[in-house]
N, CA, C and O atoms as a Tinker XYZ file with bonds, in Angstrom:
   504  protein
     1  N    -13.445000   54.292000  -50.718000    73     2
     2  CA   -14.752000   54.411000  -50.129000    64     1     3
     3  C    -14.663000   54.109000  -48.639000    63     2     4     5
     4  O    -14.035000   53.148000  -48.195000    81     3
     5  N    -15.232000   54.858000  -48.003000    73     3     6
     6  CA   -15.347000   54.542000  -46.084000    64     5     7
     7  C    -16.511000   53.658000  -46.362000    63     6     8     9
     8  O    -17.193000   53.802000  -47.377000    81     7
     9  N    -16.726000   52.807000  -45.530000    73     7    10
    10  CA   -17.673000   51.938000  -44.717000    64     9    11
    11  C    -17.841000   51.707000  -43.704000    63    10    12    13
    12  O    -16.862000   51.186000  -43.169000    81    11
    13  N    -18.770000   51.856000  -43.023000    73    11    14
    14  CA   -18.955000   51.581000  -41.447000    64    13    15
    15  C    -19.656000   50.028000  -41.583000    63    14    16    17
    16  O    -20.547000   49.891000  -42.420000    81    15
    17  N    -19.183000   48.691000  -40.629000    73    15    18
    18  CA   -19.548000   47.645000  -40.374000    64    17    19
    19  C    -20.642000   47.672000  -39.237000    63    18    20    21
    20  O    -20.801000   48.347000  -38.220000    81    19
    21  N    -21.182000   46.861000  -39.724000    73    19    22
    22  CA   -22.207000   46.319000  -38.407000    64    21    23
    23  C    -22.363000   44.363000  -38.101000    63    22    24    25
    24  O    -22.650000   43.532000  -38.962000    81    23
    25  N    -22.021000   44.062000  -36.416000    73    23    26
    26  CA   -22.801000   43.181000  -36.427000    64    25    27
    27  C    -23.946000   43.052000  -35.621000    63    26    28    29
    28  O    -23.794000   44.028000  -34.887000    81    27
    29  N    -24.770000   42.625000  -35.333000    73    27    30
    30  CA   -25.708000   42.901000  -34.296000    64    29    31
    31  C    -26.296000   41.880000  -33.818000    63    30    32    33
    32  O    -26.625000   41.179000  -34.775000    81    31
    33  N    -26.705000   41.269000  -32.555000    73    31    34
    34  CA   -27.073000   40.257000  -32.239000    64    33    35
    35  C    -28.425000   40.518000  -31.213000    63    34    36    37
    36  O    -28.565000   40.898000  -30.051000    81    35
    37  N    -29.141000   40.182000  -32.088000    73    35    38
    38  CA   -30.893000   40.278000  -31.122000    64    37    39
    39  C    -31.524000   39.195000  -30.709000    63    38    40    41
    40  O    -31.848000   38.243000  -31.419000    81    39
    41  N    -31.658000   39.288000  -29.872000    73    39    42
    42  CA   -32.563000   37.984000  -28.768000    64    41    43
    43  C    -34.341000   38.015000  -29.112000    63    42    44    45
    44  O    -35.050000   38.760000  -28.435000    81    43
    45  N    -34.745000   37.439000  -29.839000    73    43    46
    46  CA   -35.970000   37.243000  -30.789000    64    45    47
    47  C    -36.280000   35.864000  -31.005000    63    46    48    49
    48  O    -35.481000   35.088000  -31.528000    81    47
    49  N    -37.528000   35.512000  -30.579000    73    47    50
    50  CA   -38.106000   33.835000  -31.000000    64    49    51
    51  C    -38.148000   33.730000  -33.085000    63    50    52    53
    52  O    -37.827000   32.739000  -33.741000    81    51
    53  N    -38.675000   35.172000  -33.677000    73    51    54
    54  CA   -39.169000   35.599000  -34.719000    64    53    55
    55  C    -38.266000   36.241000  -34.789000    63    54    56    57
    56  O    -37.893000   37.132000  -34.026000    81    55
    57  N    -37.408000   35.515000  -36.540000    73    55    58
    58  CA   -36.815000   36.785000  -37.325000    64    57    59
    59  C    -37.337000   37.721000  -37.483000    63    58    60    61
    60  O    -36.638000   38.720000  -37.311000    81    59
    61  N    -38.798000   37.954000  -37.885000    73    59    62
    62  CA   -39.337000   39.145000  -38.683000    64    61    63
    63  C    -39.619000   39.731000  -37.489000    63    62    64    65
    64  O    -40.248000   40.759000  -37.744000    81    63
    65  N    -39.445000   39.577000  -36.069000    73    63    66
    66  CA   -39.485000   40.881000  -34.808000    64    65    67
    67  C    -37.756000   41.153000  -35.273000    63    66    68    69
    68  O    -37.429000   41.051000  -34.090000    81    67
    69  N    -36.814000   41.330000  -35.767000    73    67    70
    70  CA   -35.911000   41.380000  -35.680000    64    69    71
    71  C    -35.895000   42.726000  -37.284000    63    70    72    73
    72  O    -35.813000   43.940000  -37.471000    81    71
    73  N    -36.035000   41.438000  -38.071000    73    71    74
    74  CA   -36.467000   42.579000  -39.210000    64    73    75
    75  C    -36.820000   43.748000  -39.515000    63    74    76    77
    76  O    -36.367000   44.515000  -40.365000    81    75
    77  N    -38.094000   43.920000  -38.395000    73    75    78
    78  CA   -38.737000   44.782000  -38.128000    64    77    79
    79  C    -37.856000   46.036000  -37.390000    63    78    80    81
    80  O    -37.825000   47.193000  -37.810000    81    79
    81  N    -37.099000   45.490000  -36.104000    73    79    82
    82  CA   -36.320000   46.673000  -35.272000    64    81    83
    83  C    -35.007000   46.968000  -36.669000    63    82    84    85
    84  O    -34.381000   48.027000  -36.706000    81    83
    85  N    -34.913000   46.489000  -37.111000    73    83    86
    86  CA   -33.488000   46.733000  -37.985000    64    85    87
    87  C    -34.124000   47.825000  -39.627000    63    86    88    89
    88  O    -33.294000   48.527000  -40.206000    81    87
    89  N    -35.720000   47.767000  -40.169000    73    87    90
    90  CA   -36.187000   48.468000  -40.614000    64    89    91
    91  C    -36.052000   50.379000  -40.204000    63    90    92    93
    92  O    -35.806000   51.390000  -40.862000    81    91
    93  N    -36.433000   50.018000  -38.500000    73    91    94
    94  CA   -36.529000   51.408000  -38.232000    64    93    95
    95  C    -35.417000   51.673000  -37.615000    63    94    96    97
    96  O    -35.512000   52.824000  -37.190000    81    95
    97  N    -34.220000   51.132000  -37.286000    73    95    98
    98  CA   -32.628000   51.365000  -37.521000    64    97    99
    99  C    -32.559000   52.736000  -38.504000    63    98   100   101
   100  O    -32.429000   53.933000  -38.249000    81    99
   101  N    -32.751000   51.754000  -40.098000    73    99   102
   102  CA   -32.450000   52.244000  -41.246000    64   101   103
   103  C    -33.159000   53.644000  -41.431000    63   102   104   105
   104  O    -32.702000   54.771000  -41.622000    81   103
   105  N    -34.497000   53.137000  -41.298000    73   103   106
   106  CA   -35.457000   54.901000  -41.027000    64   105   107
   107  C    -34.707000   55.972000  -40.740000    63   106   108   109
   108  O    -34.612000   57.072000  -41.284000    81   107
   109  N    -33.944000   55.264000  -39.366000    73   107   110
   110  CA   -33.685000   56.345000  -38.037000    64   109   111
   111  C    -32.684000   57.392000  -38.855000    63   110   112   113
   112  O    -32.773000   58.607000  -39.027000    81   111
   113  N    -31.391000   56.120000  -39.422000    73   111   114
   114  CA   -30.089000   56.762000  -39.856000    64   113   115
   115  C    -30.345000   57.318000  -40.905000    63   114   116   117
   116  O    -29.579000   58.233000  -41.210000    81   115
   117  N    -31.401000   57.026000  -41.781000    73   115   118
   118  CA   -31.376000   57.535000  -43.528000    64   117   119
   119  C    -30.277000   56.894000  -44.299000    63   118   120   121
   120  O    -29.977000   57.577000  -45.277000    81   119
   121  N    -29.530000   55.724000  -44.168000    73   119   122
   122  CA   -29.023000   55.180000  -44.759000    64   121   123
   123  C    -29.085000   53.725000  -45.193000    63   122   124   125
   124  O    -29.445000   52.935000  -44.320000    81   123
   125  N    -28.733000   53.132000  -46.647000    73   123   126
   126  CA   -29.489000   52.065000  -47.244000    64   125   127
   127  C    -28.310000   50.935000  -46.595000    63   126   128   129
   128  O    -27.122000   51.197000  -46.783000    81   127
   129  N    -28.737000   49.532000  -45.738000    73   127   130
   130  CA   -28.288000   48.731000  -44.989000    64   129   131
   131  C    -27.653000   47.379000  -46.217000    63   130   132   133
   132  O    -28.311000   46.343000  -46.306000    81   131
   133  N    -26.428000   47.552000  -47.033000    73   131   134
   134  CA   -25.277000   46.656000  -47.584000    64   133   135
   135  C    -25.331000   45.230000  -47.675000    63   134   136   137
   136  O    -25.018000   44.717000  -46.601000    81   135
   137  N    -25.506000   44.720000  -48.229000    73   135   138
   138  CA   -25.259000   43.402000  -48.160000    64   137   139
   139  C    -25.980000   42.753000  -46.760000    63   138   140   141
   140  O    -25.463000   41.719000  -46.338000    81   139
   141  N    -27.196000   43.327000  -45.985000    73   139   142
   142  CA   -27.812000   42.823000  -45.301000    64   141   143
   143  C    -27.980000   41.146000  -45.536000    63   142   144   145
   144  O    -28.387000   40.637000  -46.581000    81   143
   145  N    -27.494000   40.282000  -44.095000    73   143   146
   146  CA   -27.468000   39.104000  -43.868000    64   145   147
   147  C    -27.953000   38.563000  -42.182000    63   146   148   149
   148  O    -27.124000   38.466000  -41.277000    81   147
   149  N    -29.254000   38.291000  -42.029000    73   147   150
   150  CA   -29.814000   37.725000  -40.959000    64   149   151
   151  C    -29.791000   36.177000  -40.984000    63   150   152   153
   152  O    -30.307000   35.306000  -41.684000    81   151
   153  N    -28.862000   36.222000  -39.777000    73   151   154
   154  CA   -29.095000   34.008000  -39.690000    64   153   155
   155  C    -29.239000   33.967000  -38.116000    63   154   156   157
   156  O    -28.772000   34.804000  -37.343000    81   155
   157  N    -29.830000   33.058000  -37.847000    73   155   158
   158  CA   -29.396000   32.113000  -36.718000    64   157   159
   159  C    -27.986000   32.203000  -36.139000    63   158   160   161
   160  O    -26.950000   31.789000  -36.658000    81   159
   161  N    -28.168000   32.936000  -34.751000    73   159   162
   162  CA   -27.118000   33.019000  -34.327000    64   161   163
   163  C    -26.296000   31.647000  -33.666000    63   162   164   165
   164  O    -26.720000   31.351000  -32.549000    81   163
   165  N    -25.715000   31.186000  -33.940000    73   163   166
   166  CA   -25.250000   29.550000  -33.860000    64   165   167
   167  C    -24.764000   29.421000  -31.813000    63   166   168   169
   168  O    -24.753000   28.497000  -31.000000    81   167
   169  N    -24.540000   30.451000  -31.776000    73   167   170
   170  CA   -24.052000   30.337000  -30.329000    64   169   171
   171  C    -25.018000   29.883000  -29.134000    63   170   172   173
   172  O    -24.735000   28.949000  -28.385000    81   171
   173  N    -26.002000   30.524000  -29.053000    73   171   174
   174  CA   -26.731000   31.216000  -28.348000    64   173   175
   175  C    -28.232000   31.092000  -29.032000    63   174   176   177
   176  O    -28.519000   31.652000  -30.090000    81   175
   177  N    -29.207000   30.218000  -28.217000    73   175   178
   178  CA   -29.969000   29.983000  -28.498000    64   177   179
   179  C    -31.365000   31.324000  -28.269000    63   178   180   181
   180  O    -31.430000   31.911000  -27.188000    81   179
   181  N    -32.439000   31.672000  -29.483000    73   179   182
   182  CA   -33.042000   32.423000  -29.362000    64   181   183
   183  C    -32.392000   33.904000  -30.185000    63   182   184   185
   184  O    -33.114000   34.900000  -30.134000    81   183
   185  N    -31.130000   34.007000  -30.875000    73   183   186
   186  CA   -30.444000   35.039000  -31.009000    64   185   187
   187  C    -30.512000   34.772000  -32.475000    63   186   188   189
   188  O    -30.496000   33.624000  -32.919000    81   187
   189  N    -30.613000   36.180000  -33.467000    73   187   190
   190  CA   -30.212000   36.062000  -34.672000    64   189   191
   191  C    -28.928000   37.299000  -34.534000    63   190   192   193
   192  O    -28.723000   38.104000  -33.626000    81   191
   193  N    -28.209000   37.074000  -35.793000    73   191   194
   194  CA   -27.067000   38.192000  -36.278000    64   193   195
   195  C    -27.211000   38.230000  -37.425000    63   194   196   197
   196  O    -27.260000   37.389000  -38.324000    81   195
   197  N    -27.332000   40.068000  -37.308000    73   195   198
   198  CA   -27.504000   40.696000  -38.896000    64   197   199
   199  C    -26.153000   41.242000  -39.139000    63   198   200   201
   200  O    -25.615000   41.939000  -38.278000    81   199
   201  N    -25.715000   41.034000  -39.982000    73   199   202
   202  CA   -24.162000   41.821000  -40.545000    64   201   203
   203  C    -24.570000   42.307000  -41.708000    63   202   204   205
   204  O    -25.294000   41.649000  -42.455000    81   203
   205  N    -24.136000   43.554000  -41.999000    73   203   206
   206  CA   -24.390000   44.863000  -42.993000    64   205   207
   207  C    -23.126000   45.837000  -43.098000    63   206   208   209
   208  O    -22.073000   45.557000  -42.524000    81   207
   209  N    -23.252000   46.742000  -43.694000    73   207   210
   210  CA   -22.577000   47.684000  -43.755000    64   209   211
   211  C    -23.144000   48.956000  -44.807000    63   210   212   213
   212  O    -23.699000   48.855000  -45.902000    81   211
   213  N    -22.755000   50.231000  -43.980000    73   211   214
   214  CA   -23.134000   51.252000  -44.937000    64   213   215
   215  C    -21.980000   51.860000  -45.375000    63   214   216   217
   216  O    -20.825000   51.912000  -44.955000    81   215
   217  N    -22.781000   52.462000  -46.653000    73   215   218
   218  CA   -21.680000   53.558000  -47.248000    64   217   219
   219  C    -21.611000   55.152000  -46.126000    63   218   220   221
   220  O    -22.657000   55.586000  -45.642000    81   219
   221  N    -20.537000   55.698000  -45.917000    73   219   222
   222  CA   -20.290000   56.702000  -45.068000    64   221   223
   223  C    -20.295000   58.064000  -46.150000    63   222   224   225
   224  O    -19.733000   57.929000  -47.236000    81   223
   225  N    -20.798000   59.059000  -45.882000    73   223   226
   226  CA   -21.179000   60.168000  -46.239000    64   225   227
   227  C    -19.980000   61.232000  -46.008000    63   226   228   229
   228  O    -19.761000   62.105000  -46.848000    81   227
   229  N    -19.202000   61.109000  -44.802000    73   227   230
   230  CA   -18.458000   62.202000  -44.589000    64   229   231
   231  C    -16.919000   61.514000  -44.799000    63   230   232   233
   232  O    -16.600000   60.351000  -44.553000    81   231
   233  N    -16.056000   62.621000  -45.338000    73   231   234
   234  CA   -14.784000   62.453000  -45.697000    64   233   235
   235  C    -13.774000   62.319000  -45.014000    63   234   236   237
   236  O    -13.001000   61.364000  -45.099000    81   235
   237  N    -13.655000   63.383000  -44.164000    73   235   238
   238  CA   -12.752000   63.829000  -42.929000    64   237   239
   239  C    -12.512000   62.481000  -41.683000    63   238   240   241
   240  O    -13.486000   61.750000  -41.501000    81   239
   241  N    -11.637000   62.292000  -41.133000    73   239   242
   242  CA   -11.749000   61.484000  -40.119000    64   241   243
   243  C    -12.674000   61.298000  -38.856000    63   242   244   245
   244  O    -13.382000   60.400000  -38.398000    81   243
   245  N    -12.179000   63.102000  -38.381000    73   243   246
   246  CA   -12.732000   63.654000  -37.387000    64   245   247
   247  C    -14.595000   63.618000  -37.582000    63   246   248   249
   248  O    -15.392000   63.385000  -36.674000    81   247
   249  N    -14.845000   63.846000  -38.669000    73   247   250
   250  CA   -16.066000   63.433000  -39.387000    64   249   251
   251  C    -17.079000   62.083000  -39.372000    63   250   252   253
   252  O    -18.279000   62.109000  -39.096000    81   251
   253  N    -15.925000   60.367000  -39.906000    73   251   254
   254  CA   -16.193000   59.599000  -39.428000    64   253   255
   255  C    -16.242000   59.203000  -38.241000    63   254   256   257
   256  O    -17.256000   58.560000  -37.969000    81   255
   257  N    -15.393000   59.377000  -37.298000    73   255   258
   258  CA   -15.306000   59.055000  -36.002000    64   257   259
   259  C    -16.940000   59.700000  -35.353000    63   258   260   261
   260  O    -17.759000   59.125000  -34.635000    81   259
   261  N    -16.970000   61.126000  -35.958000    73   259   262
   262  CA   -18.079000   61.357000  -34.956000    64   261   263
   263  C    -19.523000   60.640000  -35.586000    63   262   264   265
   264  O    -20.424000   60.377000  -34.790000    81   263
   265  N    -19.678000   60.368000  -36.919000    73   263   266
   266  CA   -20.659000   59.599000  -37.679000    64   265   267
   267  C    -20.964000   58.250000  -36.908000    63   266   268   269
   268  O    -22.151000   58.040000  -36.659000    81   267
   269  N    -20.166000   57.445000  -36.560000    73   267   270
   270  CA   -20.080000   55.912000  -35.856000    64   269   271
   271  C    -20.452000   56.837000  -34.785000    63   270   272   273
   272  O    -21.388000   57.636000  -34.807000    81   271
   273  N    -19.770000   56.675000  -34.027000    73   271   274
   274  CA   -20.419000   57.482000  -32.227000    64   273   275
   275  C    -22.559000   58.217000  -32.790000    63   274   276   277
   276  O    -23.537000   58.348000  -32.053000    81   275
   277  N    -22.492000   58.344000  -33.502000    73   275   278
   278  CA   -24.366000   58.909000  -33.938000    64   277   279
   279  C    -24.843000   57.806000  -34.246000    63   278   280   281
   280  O    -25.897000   57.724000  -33.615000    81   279
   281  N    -24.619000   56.412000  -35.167000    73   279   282
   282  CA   -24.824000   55.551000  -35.351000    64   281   283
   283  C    -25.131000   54.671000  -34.398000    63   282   284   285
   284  O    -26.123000   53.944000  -34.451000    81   283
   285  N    -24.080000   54.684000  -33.224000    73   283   286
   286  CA   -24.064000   53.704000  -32.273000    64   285   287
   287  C    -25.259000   54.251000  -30.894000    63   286   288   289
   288  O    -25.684000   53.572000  -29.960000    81   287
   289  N    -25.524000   55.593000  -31.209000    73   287   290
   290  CA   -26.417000   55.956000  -30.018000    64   289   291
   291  C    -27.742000   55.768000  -30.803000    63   290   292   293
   292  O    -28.785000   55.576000  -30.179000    81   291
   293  N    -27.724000   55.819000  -32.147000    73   291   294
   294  CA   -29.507000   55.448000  -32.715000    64   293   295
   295  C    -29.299000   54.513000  -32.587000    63   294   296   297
   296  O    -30.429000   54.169000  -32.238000    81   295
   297  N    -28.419000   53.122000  -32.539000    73   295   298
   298  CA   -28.797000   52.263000  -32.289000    64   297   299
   299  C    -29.369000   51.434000  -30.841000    63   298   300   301
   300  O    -30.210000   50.548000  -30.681000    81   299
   301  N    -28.407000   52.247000  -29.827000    73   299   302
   302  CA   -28.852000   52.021000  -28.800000    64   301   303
   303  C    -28.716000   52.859000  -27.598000    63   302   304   305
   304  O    -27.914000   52.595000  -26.702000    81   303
   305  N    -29.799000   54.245000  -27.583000    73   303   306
   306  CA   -28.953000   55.072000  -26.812000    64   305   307
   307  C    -29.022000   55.182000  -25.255000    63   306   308   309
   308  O    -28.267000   55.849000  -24.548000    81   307
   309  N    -30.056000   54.414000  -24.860000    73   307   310
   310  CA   -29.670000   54.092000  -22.881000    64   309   311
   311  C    -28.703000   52.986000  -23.062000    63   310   312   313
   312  O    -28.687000   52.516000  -21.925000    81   311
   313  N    -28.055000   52.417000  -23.622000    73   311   314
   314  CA   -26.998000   51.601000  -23.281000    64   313   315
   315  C    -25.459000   52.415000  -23.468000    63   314   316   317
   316  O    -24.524000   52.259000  -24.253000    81   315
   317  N    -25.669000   53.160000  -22.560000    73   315   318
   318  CA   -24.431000   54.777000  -22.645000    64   317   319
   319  C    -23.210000   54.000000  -21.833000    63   318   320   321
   320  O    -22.011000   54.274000  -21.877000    81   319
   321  N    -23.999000   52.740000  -20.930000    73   319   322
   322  CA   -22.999000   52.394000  -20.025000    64   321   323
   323  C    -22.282000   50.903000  -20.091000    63   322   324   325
   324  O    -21.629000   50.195000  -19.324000    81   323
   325  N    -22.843000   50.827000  -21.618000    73   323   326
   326  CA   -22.480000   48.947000  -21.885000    64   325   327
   327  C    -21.643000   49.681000  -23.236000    63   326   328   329
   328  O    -20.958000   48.859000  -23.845000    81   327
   329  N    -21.600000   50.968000  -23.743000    73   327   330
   330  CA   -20.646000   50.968000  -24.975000    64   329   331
   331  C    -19.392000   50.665000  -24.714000    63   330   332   333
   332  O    -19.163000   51.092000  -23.582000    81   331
   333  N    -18.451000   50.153000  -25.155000    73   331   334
   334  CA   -16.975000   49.900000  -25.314000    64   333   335
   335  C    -16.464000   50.577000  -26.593000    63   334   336   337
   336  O    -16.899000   50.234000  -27.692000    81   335
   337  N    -15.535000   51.544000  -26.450000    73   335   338
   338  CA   -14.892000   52.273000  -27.887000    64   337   339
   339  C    -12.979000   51.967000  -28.273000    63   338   340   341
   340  O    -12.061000   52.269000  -27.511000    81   339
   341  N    -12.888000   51.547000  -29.147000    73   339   342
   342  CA   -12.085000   51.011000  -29.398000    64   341   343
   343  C    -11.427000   52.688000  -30.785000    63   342   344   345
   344  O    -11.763000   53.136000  -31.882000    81   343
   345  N    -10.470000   52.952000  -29.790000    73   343   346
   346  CA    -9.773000   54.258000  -30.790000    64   345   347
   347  C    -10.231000   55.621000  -30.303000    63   346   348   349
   348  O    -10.613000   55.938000  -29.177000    81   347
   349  N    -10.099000   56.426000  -31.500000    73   347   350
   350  CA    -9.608000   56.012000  -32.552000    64   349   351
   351  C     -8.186000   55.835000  -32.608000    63   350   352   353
   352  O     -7.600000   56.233000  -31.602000    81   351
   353  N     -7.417000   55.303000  -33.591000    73   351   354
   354  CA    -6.284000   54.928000  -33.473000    64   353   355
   355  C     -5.916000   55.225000  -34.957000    63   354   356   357
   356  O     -6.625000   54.827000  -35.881000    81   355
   357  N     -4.577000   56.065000  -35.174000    73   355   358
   358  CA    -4.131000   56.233000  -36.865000    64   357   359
   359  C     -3.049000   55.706000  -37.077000    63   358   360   361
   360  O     -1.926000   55.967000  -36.647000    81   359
   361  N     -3.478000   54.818000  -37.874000    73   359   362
   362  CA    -2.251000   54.237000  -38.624000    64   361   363
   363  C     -2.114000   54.335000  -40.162000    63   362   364   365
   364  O     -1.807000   55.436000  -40.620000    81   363
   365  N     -2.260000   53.562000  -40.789000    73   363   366
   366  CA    -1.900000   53.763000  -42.218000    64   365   367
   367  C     -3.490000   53.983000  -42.820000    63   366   368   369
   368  O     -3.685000   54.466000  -43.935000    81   367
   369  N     -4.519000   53.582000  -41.967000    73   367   370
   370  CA    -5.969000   53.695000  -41.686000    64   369   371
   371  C     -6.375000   54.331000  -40.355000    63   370   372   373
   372  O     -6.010000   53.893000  -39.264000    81   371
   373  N     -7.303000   55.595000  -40.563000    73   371   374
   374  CA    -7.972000   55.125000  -38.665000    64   373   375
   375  C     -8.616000   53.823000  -38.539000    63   374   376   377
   376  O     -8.955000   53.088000  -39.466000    81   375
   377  N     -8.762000   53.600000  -37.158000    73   375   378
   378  CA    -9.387000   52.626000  -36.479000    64   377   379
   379  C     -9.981000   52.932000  -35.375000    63   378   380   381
   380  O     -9.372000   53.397000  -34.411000    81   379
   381  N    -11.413000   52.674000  -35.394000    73   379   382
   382  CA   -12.082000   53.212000  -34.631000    64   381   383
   383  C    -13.469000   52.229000  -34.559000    63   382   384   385
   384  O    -14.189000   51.938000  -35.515000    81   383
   385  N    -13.633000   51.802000  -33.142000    73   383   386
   386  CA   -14.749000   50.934000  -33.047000    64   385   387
   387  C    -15.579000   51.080000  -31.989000    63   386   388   389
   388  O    -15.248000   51.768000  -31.023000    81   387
   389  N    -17.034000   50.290000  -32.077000    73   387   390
   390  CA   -18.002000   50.776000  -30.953000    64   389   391
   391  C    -18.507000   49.088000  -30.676000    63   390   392   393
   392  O    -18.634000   48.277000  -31.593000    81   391
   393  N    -18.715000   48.833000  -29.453000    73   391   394
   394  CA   -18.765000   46.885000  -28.788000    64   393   395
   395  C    -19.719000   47.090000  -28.003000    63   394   396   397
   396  O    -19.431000   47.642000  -26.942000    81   395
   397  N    -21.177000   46.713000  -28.263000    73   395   398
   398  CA   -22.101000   46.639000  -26.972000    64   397   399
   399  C    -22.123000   45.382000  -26.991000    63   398   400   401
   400  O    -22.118000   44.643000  -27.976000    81   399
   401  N    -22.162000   44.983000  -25.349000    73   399   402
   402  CA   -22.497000   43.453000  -24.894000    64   401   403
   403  C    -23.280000   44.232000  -23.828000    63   402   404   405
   404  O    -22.948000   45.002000  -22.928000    81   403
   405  N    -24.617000   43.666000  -24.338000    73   403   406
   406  CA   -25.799000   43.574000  -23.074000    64   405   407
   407  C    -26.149000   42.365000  -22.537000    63   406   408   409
   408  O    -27.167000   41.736000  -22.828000    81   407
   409  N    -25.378000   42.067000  -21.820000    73   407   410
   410  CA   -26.026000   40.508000  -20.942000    64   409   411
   411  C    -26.540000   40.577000  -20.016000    63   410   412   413
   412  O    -26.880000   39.549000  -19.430000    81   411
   413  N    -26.760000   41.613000  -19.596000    73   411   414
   414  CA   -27.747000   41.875000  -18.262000    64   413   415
   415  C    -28.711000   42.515000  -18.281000    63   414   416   417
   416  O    -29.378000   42.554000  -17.247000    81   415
   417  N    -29.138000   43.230000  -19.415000    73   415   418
   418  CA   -30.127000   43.781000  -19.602000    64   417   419
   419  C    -31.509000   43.123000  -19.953000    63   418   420   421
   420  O    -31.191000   41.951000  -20.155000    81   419
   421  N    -32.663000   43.207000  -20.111000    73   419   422
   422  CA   -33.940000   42.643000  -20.090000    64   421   423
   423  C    -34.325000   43.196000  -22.078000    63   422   424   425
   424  O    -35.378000   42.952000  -22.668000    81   423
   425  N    -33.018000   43.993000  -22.712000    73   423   426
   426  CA   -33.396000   44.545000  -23.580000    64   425   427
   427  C    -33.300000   43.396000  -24.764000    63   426   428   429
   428  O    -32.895000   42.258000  -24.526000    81   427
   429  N    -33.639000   43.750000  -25.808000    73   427   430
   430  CA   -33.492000   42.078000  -27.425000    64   429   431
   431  C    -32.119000   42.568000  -27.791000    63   430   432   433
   432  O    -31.387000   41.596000  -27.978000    81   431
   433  N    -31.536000   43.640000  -27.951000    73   431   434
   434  CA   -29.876000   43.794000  -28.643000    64   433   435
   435  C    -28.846000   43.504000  -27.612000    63   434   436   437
   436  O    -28.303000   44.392000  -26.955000    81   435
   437  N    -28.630000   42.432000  -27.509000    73   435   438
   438  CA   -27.507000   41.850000  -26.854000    64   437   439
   439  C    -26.256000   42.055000  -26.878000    63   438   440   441
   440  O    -25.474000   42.126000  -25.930000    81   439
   441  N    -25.897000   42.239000  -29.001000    73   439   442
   442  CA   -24.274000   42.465000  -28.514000    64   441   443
   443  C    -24.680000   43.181000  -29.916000    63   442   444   445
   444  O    -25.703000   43.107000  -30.597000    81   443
   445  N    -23.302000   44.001000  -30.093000    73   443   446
   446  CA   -23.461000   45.195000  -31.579000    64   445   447
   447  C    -22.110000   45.105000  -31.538000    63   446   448   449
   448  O    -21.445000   44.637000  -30.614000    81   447
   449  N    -21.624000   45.672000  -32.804000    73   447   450
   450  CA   -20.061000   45.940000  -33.321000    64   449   451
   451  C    -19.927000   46.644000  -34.110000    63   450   452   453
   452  O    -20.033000   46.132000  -35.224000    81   451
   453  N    -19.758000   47.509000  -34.099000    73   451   454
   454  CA   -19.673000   49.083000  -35.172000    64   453   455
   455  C    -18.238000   49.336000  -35.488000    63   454   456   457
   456  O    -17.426000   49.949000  -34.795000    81   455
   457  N    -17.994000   48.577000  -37.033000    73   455   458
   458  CA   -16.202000   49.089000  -37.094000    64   457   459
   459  C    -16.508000   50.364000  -38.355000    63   458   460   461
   460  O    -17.532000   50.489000  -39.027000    81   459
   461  N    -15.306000   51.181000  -38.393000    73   459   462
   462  CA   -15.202000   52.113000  -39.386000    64   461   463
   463  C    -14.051000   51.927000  -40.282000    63   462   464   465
   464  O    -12.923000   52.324000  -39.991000    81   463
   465  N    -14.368000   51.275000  -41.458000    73   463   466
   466  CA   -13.094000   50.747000  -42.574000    64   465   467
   467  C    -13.240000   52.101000  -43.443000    63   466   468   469
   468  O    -14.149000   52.409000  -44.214000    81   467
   469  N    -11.808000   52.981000  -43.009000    73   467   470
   470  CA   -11.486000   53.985000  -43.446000    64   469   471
   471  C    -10.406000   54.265000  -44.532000    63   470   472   473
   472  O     -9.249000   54.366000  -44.123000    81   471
   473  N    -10.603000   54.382000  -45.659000    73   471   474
   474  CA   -10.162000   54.249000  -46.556000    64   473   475
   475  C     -9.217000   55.407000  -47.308000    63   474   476   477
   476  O     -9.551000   56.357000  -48.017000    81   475
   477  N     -7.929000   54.953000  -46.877000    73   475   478
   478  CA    -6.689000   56.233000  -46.090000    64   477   479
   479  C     -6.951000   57.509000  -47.559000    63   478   480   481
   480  O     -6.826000   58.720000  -47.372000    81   479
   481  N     -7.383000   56.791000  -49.180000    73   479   482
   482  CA    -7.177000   57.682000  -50.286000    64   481   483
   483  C     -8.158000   58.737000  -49.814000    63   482   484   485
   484  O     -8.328000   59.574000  -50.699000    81   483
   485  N     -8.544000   58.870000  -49.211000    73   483   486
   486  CA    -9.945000   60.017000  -49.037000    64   485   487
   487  C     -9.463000   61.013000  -48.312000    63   486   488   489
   488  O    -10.068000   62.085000  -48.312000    81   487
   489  N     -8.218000   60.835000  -47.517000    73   487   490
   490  CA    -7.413000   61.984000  -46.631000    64   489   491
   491  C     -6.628000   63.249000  -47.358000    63   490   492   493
   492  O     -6.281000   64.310000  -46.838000    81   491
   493  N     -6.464000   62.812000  -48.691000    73   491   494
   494  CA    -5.686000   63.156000  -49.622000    64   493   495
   495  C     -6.873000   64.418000  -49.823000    63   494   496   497
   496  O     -6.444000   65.546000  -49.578000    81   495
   497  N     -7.766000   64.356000  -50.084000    73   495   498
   498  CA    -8.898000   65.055000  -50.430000    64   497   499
   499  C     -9.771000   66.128000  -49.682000    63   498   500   501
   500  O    -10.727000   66.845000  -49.977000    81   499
   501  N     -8.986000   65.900000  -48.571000    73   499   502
   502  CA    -9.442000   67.264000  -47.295000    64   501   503
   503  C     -8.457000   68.643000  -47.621000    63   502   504
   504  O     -8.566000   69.656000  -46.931000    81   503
């Protein structure tokens, strides 16, 4: 099975303003949000982190890679100039990742982490 990871870190007095932006996330993508977990971000005062993960729809690599890159712009798409992409890279797995750190921005999503755990038996199948 592919999975795409998420962590996300929003600057919010109120979980449920947080809740709320991570609802219409899910809207946006049409996909159901995994083992959803919102806490207190321990670092950084005022911040929660949600960690999730979805199930991935497409098989192909070239497929996932471009799925994360769509993911990472509904999640935040004027921050074109705070993305960091990590890959992709093939090894016995691709590896392929997306890193927003907004610390200068006036925006609530501060930092994001979009990994793609690609699950090499599915290559077999193209």
């Amino acid at each position: 099975m592919n999975t795409i990871g998420f962590k996300i870190n929003y600057q919010v007095k109120q979980k449920q303003k947080f809740e709320k932006f991570l609802n219409r996330f899910k809207s946006e993508i049409g996909y159901e949000l995994i083992n959803l977990k919102i806490e207190k971000y321990y670092k950084i005062e005022n911040q929660f982190q949600a960690r999730f993960y979805i199930e991935a729809r497409n098989k192909t690599e070239e497929k996932l890679v471009y799925e994360v890159l769509k993911l990472s712009n509904k999640l935040w798409s004027s921050g074109n100039l705070n993305w960091v992409f990590n890959g992709p890279h093939e090894f016995e797995n691709i590896i392929f990742e997306c890193i927003l750190n907004n610390e200068n921005d006036d925006q609530p999503l501060k930092w994001a982490h979009i990994e793609l755990n690609h699950n090499n038996q599915n290559s077999a199948e193209r």
